[in-house]
Structure formats: structure tokens, C-alpha cells
N, C-alpha and C positions, 0 to 999 in steps of 0.2 A: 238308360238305353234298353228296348225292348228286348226279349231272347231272339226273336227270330233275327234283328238288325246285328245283334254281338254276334249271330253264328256266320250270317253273311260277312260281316267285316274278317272272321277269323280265316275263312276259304279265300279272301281276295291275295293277289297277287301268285308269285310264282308257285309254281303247283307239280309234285313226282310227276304227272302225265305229261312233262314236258313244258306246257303251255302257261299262259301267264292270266289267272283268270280275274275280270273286273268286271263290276255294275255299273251304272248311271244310279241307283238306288241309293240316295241317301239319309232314307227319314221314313220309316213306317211308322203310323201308329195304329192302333187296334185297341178299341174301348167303347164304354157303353157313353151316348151323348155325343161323341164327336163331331155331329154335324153343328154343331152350337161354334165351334171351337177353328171352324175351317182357316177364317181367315187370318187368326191368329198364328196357329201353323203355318199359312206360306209364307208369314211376315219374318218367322224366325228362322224360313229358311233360303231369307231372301230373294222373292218373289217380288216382282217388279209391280208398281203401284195399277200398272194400267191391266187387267185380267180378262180374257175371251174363254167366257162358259160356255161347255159345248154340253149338248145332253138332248133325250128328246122327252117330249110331254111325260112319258111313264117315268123313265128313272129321275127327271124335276120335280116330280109329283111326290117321288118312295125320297128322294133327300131336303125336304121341309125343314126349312130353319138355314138351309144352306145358304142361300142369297143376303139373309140378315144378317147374318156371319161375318158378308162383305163387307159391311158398311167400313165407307173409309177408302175403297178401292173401287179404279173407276172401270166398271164391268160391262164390257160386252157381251152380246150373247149371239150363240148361235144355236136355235134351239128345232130338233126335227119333230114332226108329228109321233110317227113311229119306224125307228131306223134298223130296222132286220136283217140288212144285207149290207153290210159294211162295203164300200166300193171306192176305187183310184177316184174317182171323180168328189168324192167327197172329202178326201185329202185335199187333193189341190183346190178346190174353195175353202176347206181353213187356211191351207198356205195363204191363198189371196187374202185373206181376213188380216193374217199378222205380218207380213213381210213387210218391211221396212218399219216394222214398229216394235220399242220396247215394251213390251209386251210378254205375259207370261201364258201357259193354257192349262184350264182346270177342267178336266172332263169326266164329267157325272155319268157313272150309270157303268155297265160289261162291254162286254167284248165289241158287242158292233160299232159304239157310241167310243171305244177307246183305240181302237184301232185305226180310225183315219188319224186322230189326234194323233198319235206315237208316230205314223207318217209324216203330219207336215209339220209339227214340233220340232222331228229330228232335221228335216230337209229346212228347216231357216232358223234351225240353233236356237229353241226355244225352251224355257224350261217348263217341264209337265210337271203336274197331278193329276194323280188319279183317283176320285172319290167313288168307292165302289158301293153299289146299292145292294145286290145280291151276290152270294157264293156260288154263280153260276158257271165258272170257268175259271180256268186255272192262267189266262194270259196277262192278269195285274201288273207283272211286273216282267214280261216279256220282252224281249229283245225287236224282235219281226213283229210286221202286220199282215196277219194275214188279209185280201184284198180280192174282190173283182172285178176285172178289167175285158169289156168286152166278150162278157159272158166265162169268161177263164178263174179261176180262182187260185191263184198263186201267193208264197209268202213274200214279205218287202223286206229288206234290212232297215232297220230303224233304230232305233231308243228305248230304252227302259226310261221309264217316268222320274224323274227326280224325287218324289213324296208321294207315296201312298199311303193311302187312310181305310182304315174301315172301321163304322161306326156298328156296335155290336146287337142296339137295338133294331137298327134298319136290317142287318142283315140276319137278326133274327125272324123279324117280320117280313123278310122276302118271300112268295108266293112259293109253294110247294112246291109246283113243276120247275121253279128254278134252281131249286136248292136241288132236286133227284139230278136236273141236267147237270149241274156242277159235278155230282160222285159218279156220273157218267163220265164226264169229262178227264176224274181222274184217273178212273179205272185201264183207262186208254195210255196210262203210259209205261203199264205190263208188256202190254205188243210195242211200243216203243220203244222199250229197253232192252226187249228181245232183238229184234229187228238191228239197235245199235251196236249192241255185243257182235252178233252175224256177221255185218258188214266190216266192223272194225278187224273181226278174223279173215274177211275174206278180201278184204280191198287195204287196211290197214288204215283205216278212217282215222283219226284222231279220237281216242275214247277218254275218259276219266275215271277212273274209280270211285272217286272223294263226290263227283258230281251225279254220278249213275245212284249211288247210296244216297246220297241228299234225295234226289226223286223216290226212290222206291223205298225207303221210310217213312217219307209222307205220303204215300200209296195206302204203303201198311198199316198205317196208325188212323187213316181215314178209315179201312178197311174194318177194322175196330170199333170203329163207329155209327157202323153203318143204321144201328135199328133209331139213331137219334139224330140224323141227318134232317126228316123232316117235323122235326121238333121247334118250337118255339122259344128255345134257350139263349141265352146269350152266352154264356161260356162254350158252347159245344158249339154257335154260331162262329167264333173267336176262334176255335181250335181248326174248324174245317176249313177259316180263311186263312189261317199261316199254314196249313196244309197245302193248300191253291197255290200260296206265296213262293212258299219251298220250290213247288216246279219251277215257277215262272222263272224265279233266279237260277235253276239248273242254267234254263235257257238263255239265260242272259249271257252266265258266266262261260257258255259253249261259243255264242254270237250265233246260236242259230236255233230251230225247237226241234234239234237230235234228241236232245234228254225226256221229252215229252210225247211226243209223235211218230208214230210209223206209219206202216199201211194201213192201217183202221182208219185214218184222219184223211188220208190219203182217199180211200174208198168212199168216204163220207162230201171230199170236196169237189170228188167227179159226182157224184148224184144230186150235190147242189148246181155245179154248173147244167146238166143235166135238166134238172128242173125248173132252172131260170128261163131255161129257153122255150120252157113251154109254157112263161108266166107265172109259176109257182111260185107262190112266198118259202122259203124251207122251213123245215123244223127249228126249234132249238136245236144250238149247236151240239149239248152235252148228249141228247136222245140221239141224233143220229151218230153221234161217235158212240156212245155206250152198246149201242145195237151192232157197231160196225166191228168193237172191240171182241163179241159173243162170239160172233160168225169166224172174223180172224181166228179166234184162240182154239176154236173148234178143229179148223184147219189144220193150226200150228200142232195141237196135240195129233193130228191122225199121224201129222211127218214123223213127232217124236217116236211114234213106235214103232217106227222103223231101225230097222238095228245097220242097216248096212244099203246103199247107193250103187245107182252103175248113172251114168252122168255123162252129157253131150254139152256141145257147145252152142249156146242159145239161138235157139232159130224162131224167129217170129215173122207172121205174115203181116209185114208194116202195111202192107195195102190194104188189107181188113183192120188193123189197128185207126189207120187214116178215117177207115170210112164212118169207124164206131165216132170218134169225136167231128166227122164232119167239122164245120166251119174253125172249131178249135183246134184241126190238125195240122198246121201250122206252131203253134204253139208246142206241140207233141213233138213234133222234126227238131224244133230249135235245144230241146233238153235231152232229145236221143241222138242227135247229129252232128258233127261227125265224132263227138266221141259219145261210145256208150258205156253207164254205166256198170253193166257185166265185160267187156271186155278186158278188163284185166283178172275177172274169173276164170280159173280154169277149169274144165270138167275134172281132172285127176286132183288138183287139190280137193274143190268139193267135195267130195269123194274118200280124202284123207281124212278133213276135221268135220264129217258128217258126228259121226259119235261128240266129238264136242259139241254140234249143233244141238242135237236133241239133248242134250244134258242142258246147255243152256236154256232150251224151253221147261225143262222138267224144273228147273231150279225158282220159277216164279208160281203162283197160284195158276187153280188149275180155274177151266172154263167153267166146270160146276160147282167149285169156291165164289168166285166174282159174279155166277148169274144169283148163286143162294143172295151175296151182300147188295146185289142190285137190286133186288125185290124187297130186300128190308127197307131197302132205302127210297123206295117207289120208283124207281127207274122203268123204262117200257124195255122190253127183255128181247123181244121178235119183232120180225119184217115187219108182221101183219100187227105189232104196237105201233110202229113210227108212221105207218098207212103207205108204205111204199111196196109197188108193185116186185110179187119177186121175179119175174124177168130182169126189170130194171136193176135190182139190187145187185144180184147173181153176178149179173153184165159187167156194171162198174166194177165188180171183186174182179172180173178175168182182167176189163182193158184199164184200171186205175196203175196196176205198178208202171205204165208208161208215161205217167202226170207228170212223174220230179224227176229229177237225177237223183235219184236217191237210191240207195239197195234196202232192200228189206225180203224179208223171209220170201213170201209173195210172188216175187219177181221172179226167184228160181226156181217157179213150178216148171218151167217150158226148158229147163237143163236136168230135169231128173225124168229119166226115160224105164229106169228101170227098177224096181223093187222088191229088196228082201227083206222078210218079215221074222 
């Protein structure tokens, strides 16, 4: 049994926070060659003979050898040119692909290419894998898909994949820019866990200790690693993916990406709906969270130095919020209406555990810690790295905390009215 698989079995089940935590995750492996070896693996972890390979020309192309692996197994495929925009519409064509069939799903390649998978996998009970091509993202073994639906970009409740694989030459020889997006990617769940502490103090969110530490360990030990990130290694390829891993099952074992995401992912998925609408392909996902992470944490440290609050009860012009997301304002009503997120906020508590607030931002790395380790690590650092206009960017910082129901630091700039220094 691998170490990453013995630490997740040892956190499953009942847990001091209360909660009773589980995966769908039952079978990592992580090694040099694996792609030789695929079909063997889902055999022993019984994986149904009839298999619907999902992937698109790139990540088919970076997993060579995989398809011969098959042999034996009667494979379909569903294979895209180049899939950049993961969307609902691409879930429900795999659903249509396996419903009423015993049938398993293997899906080659990151985030976009796994992400409808973990959708219609979970919506007709089917068993996944996940055959990861690069270290570009930390949702391998995620719980949610994140999705867009009519130009929205919202997460799905889904499934953690049954078998995850990562094979340590391929993801050694993954292209640069995806490996820097991936330590972008993880850097982002600093504000995250920020954001999660916050909330859990100020709403009484369900928090973990044992699952907040599982993330920000692998934060920190990525963080450590940062000048060998875009390296050609395969042990340091190996280490940076059971770092990815570690989040993903934060997230799994929450059933939600509390442990991984705040407002930075958040700000990053209104500037892609944002952009869709005006035909833009996005970035990588890791570049524009790792830029979004900068800008947050910039913010987050002016609040900490703040020593003391004077605090109102949130007043927002929803008519000017409406007009900012236009056609998606709708979608905006339905997660601030009729109940909102800061309503059970008070001005006078805020205002109590402000001093715990700003301790809790001081307690994680600062913004010129994580821009030094993103630059070792080639990461694009500024606006004007990712090519995004800064009106635009700015914009989405002020109207993004209206995206989710969610509290994050962010959200309560429009209740702090007053400040002492």
C-alpha cells in the first residue's frame, strides 16, 4: 500500500470535528512506467470488461502506451480535439455514452478532460479512473466538478474517482507551463484556508483541523520545492503529485473544495465566465488562480494590520451587482436569495474576533513568501503576466464574493466601515 493511500485510509471514518469523513478513493498508484500497466490495475480493481476512454488529442497523445494496456478490454472512446472549458453539456454526453451500460470510465488527461467524467460517472454510478498526464491541478481526486453551464461557472457534487494513477515519467515530461499552473494552483489554498478558518469563526461552518493540516502540509512541502517544480525529475514529479493528491482528498473527505478554495478561485471563475462571453479561450487554470491568490493575499495582509474594526451590517447595491454579471444575474439572485450568506454576521461580533482574524491571516505565508516560491517555480506573478485587462480583473475582485454562497474574507470588505490602525 502506497503512503499517500495508508494516510487516507487512517483519516477515514469518524473524526473529533464532529463529522464522519470518507473517500470514493480506493487505489492510488504513483510510479515510473505506469502507463504500460493501466489495464492491469482496473482489472484488480475490478473494473468492468466494457471501458469508455475519455481524453482529448493532447493528454492521448502525453499517455502512449495507454490504449495497448487495453488489450483485453472492449474500449470505447470518446476522444476531444482540445477540451479547455470543461462544461454540463459535456457531462451529459458521457452520461448518454454509458447509461444503461455495464461499463466502467477511464479518463486520461487534468482537470477539464476529468471533470465532466467525475459528473456523469457519479450521475449513473459508474466506476472512474483517473489517469493523470500532468501535475497541473490539484482536483485528481476531488469530490465536485467544477462546470459551465450557460456561460456560469459553478461547482457539481460528484465523485472522487475510484483509482488514481500517475505515471511518474509522463508527469515528469509534462510541459512547463503546466507543471508552474499546478504550484499555482496549490498556492491557492493559503487563501483558502484562510477564508475557511474566517467563516467557520464567523458562521460556525463545519471546519476540521486533521483536514485543514492534511492541506496545508502539502502546501508547505510543495512550497519547499518550489525551485524543482519545473524540473525533469521523476521523484520530485512523484512528490508534487501526492501533494495535488493530499488536497484533492481534503476535498473529498469535506464533500465539498472548502479545504482547497476561497476567493482567489472564486475571482478566477467570474473572469472566466466573463471571458466566455466574449469568446475567449481562458488561461490555464493554475495561472489565473496563482495571479488571483497574489492579489487576494495582498489585500488580506493590508486588513491584518489592522489592529481593531468599527463594522456595519452589509449593505450592497444588488442593482449594480445585477448589472455587473448581466445575463448571469440570475444565477447571482438564486445563491444570495432569500437567504444570505452574511446574514447571520454580525457587525459587533465581527468586530469582537477581528484580532483572531488577522492572527489567522498572519499564521500562513506571507504574499512576498509565495510570489518569491512562484517565480522559482515559473509561475506568471501579475495581471499583466496572465494578459488580463486590469479594469477587468479589479472588477471581478469587487463583484466575485457574490458568485457562491460562500463567506470568505473578501465578502466583508462592504461591513468594515471603519478603521483603526
Amino acid at each position: 500500500m502506497s503512503d499517500i493511500l495508508e494516510l487516507i485510509n487512517s483519516m477515514q471514518g469518524e473524526c473529533s470535528c464532529g463529522r464522519s469523513h470518507y473517500t470514493s478513493v480506493k487505489d492510488i498508484r504513483i510510479g515510473s512506467g505506469l502507463v504500460n500497466s493501466v489495464g492491469q490495475i482496473l482489472r484488480e480493481n475490478g473494473f468492468p470488461e466494457k471501458i469508455l476512454l475519455v481524453a482529448d488529442q493532447n493528454t492521448l497523445k502525453a499517455a502512449h502506451g495507454i490504449e495497448k494496456s487495453l488489450d483485453g478490454f472492449d474500449v470505447q472512446y470518446k476522444i476531444y480535439d482540445d477540451l479547455r472549458v470543461a462544461q454540463v453539456k459535456h457531462a451529459e454526453q458521457l452520461e448518454e455514452l454509458i447509461k444503461n451500460e455495464d461499463i466502467g470510465v477511464l479518463s486520461v488527461g487534468t482537470g477539464s478532460v476529468n471533470d465532466p467524467c467525475r459528473l456523469a460517472a457519479a450521475r449513473q454510478n459508474k466506476m472512474l479512473c483517473i489517469f493523470a498526464t500532468a501535475p497541473s491541478m490539484d482536483g485528481f481526486a476531488s469530490y465536485s466538478s467544477p462546470l459551465v453551464d450557460n456561460g456560469f461557472k459553478m461547482s457539481y457534487p460528484a465523485e472522487s474517482p475510484r483509482v488514481i494513477i500517475g505515471d511518474t515519467k509522463i508527469l515528469a515530461n509534462a510541459p512547463v507551463e503546466l507543471k508552474s499552473a499546478g504550484f499555482g494552483d496549490m498556492v491557492a489554498k493559503y487563501v483558502g484556508l484562510i477564508d475557511w478558518q474566517v467563516s467557520s469563526l464567523l458562521t460556525n461552518e463545519p471546519y476540521c483541523e486533521k483536514i485543514a493540516h492534511l492541506t496545508k502540509s502539502a502546501v508547505d512541502e510543495l512550497m519547499e520545492m518550489a525551485d524543482k517544480v519545473t524540473q525533469s525529475d521523476e521523484h520530485t514529479a512523484g512528490k508534487i503529485f501526492e501533494a495535488l493528491l493530499k488536497t484533492g482528498i481534503g476535498m473529498s473527505f469535506m464533500q465539498n473544495s472548502r479545504p482547497a478554495s476561497g476567493a482567489e478561485h472564486i475571482v478566477s471563475h467570474l473572469i472566466e465566465c466573463k471571458e466566455l462571453k466574449k469568446g475567449i479561450v481562458p488561461n490555464l487554470h493554475g495561472d489565473d488562480v496563482g495571479v488571483c491568490t497574489l492579489e487576494v493575499l495582498k489585500h488580506y495582509e493590508k486588513l491584518s494590520r489592522i489592529k481593531s474594526i468599527k463594522a456595519e451590517k452589509e449593505h450592497v447595491n444588488w442593482d449594480d451587482v445585477y448589472e455587473y454579471y448581466g445575463d448571469m444575474a440570475e444565477n447571482v439572485k438564486a445563491v444570495n436569495h432569500p437567504e444570505n450568506i452574511v446574514d447571520c454576521v454580525s457587525a459587533e461580533h465581527l468586530m469582537q474576533v477581528w484580532g483572531q482574524i488577522t492572527d489567522i491571516i498572519k499564521s500562513f505565508p506571507s504574499y512576498e513568501e509565495c510570489k518569491t516560491a512562484m517565480i522559482k517555480a515559473g509561475c506568471k506573478i501579475t495581471v499583466s503576466d496572465i494578459g488580463k485587462d486590469p479594469e477587468l480583473f479589479y472588477s471581478c475582485m469587487k463583484y466575485s464574493p457574490y458568485m457562491r454562497k460562500r463567506l470568505t474574507l473578501l465578502r466583508l470588505d462592504n461591513m468594515i466601515i471603519t478603521e483603526s490602525r
